[in-house]
KOLLUM-160932 format. One record per residue: y, x, z of N, C-alpha, C, O in turn. Coordinates in pm, 1 decimal. Layout:
// residues N
SITE        nyy        nxx        nzz       cayy       caxx       cazz        cyy        cxx        czz        oyy        oxx        ozz
SITE          Y          X          Z          Y          X          Z          Y          X          Z          Y          X          Z
...
This chain:
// residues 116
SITE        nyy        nxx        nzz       cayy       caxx       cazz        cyy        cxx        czz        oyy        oxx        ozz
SITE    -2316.6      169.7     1961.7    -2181.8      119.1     1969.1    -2182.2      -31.4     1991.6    -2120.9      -89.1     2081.4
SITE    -2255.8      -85.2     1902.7    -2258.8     -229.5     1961.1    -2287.1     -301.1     2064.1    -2243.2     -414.3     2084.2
SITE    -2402.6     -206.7     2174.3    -2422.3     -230.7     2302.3    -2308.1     -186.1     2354.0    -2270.2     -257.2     2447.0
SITE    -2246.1     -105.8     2332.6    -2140.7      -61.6     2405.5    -2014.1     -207.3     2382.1    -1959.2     -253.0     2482.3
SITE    -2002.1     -229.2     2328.5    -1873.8     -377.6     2262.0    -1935.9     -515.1     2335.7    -1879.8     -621.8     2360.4
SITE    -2077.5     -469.9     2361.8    -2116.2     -624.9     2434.6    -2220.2     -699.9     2343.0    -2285.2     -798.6     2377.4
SITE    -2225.1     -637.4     2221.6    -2303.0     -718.4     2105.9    -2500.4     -644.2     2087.0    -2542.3     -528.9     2096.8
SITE    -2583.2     -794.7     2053.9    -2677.8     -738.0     2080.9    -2755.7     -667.3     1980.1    -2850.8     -592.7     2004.0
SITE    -2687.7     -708.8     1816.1    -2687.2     -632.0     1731.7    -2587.0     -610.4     1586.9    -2504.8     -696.7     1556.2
SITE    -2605.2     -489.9     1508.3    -2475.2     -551.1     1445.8    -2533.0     -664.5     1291.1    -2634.6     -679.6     1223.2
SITE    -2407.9     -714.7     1298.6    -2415.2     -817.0     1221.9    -2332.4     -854.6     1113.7    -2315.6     -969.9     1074.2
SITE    -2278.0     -745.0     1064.6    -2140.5     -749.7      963.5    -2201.6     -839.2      834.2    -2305.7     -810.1      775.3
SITE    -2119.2     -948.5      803.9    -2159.0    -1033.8      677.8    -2084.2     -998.5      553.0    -2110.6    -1054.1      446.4
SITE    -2006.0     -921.5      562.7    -1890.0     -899.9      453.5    -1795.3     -992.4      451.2    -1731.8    -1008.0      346.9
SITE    -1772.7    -1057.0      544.8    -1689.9    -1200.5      553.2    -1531.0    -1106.3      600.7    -1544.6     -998.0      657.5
SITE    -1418.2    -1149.2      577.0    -1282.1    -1152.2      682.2    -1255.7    -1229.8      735.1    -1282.4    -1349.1      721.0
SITE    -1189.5    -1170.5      816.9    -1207.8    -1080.5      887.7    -1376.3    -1024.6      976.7    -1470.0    -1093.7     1016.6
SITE    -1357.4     -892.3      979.8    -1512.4     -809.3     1007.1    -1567.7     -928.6     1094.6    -1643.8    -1020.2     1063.8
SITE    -1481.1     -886.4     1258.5    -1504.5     -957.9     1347.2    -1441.3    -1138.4     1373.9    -1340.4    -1168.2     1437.8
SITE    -1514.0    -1212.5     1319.8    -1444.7    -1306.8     1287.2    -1386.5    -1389.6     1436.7    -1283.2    -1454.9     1450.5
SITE    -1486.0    -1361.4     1529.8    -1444.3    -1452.0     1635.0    -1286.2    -1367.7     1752.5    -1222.7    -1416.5     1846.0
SITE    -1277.8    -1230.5     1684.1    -1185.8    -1120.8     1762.1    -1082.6    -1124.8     1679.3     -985.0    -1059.3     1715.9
SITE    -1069.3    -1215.6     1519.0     -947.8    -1218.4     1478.3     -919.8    -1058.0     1459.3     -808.5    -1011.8     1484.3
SITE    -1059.2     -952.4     1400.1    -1008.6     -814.8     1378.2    -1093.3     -780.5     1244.8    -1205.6     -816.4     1209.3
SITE    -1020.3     -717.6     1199.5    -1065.3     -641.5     1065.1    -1074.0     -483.0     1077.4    -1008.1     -402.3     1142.9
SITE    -1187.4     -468.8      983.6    -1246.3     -273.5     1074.8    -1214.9     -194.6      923.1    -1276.3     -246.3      829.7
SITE    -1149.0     -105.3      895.6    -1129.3      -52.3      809.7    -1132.4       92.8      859.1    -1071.8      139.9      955.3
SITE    -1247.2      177.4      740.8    -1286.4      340.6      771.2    -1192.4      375.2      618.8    -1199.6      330.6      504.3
SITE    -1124.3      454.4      671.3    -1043.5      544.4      538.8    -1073.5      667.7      517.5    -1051.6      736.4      617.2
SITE    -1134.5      752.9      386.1    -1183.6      888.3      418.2    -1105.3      922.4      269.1    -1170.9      991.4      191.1
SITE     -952.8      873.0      220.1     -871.9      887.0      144.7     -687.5      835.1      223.8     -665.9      786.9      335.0
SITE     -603.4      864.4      131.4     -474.0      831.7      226.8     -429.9      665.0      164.8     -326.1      605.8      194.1
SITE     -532.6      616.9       79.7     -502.9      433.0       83.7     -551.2      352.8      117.7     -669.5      382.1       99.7
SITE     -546.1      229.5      173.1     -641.9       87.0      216.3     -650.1       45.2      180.2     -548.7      -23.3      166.9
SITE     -748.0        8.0      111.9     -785.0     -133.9       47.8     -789.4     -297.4      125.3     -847.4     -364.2      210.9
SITE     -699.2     -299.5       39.7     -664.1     -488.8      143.0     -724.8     -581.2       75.1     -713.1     -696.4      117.0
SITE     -800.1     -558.4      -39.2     -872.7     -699.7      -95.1     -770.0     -766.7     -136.2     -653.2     -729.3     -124.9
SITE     -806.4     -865.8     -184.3     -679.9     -989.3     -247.1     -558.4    -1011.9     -182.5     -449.8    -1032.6     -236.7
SITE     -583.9    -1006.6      -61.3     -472.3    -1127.6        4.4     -394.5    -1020.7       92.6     -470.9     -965.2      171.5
SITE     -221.2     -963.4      102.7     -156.4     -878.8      191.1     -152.8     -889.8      347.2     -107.6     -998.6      383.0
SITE     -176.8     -833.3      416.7     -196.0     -833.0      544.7      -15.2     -928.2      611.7       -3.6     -960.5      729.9
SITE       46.0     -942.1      555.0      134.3    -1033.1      589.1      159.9    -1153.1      566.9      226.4    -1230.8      635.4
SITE      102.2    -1171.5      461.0       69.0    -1318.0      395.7       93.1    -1439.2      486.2       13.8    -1433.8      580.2
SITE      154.2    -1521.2      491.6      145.8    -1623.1      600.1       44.3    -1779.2      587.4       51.2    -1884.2      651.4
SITE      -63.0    -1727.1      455.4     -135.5    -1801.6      451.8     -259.3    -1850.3      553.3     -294.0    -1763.7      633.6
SITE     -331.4    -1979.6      559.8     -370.0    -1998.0      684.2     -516.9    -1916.9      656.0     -536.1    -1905.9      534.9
SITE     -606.6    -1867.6      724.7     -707.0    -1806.9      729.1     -795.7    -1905.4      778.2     -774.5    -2001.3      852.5
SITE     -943.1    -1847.3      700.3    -1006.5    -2027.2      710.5    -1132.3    -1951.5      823.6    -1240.5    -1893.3      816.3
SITE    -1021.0    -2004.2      938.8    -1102.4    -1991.3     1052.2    -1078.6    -2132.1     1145.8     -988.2    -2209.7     1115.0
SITE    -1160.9    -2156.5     1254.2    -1112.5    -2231.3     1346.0    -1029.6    -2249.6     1370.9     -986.7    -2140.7     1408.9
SITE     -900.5    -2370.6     1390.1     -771.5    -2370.5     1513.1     -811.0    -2313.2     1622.1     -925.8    -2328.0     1664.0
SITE     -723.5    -2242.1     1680.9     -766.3    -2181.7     1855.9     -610.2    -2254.1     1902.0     -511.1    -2236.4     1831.1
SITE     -605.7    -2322.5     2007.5     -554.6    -2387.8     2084.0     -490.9    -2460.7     2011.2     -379.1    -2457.4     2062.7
SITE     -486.1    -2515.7     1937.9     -396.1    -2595.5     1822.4     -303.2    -2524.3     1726.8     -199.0    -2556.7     1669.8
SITE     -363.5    -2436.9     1729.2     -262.0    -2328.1     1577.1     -333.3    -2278.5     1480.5     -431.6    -2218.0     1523.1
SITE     -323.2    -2279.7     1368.2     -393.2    -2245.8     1283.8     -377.7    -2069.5     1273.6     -276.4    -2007.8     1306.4
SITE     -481.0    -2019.9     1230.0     -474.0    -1852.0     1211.6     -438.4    -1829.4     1121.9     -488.2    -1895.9     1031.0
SITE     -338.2    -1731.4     1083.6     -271.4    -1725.8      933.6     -355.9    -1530.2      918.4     -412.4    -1465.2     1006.4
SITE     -329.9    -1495.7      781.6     -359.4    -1350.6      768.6     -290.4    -1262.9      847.4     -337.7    -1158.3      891.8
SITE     -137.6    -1318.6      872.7      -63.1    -1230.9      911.5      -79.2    -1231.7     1087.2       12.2    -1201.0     1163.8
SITE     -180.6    -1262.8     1117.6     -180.6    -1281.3     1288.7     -367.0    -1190.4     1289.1     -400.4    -1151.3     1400.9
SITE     -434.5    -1173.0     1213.3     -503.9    -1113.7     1213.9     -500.5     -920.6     1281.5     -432.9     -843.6     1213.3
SITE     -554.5     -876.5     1375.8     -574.5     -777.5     1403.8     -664.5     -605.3     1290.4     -783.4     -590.0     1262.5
SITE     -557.5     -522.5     1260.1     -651.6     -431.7     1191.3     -645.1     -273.5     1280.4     -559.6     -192.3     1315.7
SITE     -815.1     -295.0     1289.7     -866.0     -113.2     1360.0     -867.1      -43.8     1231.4     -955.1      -80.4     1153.5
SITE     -794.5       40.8     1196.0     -796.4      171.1     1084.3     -836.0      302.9     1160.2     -777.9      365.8     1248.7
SITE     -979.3      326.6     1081.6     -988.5      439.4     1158.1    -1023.5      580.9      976.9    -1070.2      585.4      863.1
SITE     -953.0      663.2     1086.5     -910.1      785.4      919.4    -1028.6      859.2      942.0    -1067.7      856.3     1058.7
SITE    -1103.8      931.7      852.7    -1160.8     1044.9      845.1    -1204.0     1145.8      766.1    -1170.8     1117.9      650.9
SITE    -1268.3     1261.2      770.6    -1283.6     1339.7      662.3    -1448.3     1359.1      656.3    -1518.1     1415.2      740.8
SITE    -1497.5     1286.3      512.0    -1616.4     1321.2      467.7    -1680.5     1476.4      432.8    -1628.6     1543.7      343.7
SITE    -1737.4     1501.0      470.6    -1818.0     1630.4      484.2    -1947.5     1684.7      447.2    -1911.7     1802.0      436.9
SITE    -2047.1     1686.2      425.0    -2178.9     1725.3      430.5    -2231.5     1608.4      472.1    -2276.1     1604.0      586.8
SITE    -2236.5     1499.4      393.7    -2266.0     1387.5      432.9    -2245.9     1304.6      566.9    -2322.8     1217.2      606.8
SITE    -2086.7     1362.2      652.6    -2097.2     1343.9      797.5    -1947.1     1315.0      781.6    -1868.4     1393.8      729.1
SITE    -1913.6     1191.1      833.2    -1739.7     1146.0      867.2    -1702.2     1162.9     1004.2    -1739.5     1106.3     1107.1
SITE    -1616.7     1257.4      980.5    -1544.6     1258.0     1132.0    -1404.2     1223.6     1123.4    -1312.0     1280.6     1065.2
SITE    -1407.5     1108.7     1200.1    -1299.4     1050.2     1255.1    -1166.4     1162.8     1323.3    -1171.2     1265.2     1391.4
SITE    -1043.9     1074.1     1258.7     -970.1     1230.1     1327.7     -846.0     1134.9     1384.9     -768.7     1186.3     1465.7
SITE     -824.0      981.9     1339.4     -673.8      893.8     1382.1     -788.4      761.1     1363.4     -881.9      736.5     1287.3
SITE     -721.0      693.0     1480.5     -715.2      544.4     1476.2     -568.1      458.5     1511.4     -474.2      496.8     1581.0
SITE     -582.4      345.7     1446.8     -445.9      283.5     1447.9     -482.5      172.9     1477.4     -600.7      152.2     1450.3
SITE     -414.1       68.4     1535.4     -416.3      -65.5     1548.1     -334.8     -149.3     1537.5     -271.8     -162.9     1642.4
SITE     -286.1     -253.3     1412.2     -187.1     -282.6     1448.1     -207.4     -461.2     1387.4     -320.8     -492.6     1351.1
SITE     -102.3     -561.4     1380.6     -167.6     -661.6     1367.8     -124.7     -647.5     1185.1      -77.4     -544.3     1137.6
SITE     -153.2     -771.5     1104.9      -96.3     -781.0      933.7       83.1     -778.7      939.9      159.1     -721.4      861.8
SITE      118.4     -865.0     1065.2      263.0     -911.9     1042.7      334.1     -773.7     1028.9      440.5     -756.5      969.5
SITE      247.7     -660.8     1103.1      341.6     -561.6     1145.1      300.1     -420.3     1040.2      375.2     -323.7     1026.8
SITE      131.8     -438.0      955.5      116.1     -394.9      884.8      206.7     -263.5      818.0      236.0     -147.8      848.0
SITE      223.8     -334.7      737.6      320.2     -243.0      627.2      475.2     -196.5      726.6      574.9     -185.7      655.2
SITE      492.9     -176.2      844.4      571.5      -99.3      925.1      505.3       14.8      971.9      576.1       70.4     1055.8
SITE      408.6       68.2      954.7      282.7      151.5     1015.0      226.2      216.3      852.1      222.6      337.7      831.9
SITE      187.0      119.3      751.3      142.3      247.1      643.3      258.6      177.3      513.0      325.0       74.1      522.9
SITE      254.7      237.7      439.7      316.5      214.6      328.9      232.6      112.3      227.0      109.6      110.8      223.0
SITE      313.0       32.3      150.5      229.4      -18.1       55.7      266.3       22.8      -66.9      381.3       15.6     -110.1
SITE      139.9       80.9     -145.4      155.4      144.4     -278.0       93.7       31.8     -387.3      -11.4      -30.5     -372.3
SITE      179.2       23.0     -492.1      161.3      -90.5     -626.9       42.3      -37.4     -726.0      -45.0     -100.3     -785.7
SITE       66.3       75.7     -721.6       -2.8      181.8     -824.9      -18.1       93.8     -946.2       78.7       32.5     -991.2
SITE     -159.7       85.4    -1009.3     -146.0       33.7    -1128.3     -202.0     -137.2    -1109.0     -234.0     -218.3    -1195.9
SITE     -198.7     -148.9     -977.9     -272.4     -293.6     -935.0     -354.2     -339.7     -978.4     -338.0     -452.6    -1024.7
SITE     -504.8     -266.0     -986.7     -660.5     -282.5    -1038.7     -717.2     -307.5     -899.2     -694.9     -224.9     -810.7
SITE     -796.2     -427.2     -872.6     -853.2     -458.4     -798.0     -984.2     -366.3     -785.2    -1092.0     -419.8     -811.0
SITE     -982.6     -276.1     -759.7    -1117.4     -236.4     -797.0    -1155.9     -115.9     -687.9    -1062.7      -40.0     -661.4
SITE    -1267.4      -93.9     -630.5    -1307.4      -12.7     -560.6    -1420.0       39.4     -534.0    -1518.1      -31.0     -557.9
SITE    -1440.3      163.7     -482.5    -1548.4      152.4     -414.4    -1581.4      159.8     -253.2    -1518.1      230.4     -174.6
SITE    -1690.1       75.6     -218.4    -1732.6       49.5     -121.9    -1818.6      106.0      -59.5    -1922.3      107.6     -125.8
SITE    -1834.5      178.6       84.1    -1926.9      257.3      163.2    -2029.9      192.8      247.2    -2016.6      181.8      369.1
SITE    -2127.9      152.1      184.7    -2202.1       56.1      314.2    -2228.0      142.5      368.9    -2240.2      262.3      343.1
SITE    -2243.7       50.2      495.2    -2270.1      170.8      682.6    -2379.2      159.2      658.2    -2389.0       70.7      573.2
SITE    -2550.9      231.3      705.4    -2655.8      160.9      782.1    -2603.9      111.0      870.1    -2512.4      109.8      952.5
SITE    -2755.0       35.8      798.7    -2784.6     -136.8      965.5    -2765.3      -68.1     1109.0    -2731.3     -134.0     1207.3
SITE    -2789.1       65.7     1112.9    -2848.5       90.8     1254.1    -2705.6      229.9     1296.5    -2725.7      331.8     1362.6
SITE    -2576.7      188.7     1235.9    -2467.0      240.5     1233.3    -2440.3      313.6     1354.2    -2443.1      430.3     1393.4
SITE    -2398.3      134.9     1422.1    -2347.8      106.0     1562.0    -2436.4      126.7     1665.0    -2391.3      108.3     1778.1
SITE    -2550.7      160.4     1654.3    -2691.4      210.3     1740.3    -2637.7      295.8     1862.8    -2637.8      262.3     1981.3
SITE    -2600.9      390.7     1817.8    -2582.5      504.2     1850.0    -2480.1      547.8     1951.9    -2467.5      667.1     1979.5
């Protein structure tokens, strides 16, 4: 996959956004909630990235790929992808308060994910 995107290998740092220089965030869902980390995808705070043409990047101008799937026999198959930017976020999924525990768990990919 990453030869396929142009990249010569993958390189995910855990940083946000995923892709920092594409202004995109990659989110795999194999449940019906997202985890947004601290900060709401609308937020109009500035994101500590480069100015690009003299504007600062806020969260809410950030790009998110959501892609859904169902875990299986140790095998995720993808079944919806969505794309939409933070501003427009929460017009596309709902945001749930629940009991507001920061807390999760996390799926590391293998290194050799995007290989393939």
């Amino acid at each position: 996959m990453c030869q396929a995107l142009g990249y010569r290998s993958y390189q995910d740092d855990g940083q946000f956004p995923d892709v920092r220089h594409q202004i995109l965030e990659v989110k795999l869902q194999t449940s019906p909630t997202i985890d947004l980390g601290l900060v709401t995808p609308e937020s109009v705070e500035p994101l500590d990235v480069p100015m690009i043409g003299g504007q600062q990047i806020r969260h809410c101008d950030v790009r998110y790929g959501i892609f859904c799937g169902v875990a299986a026999n140790g095998t995720v198959t993808l079944t919806h992808f969505f794309v939409t930017t933070g501003a427009a976020f929460f017009t596309r999924f709902p945001q749930f308060q629940g009991k507001v525990l920061n807390a999760k768990l996390q799926i590391p990919l293998p290194a050799d994910f995007f290989d393939t």
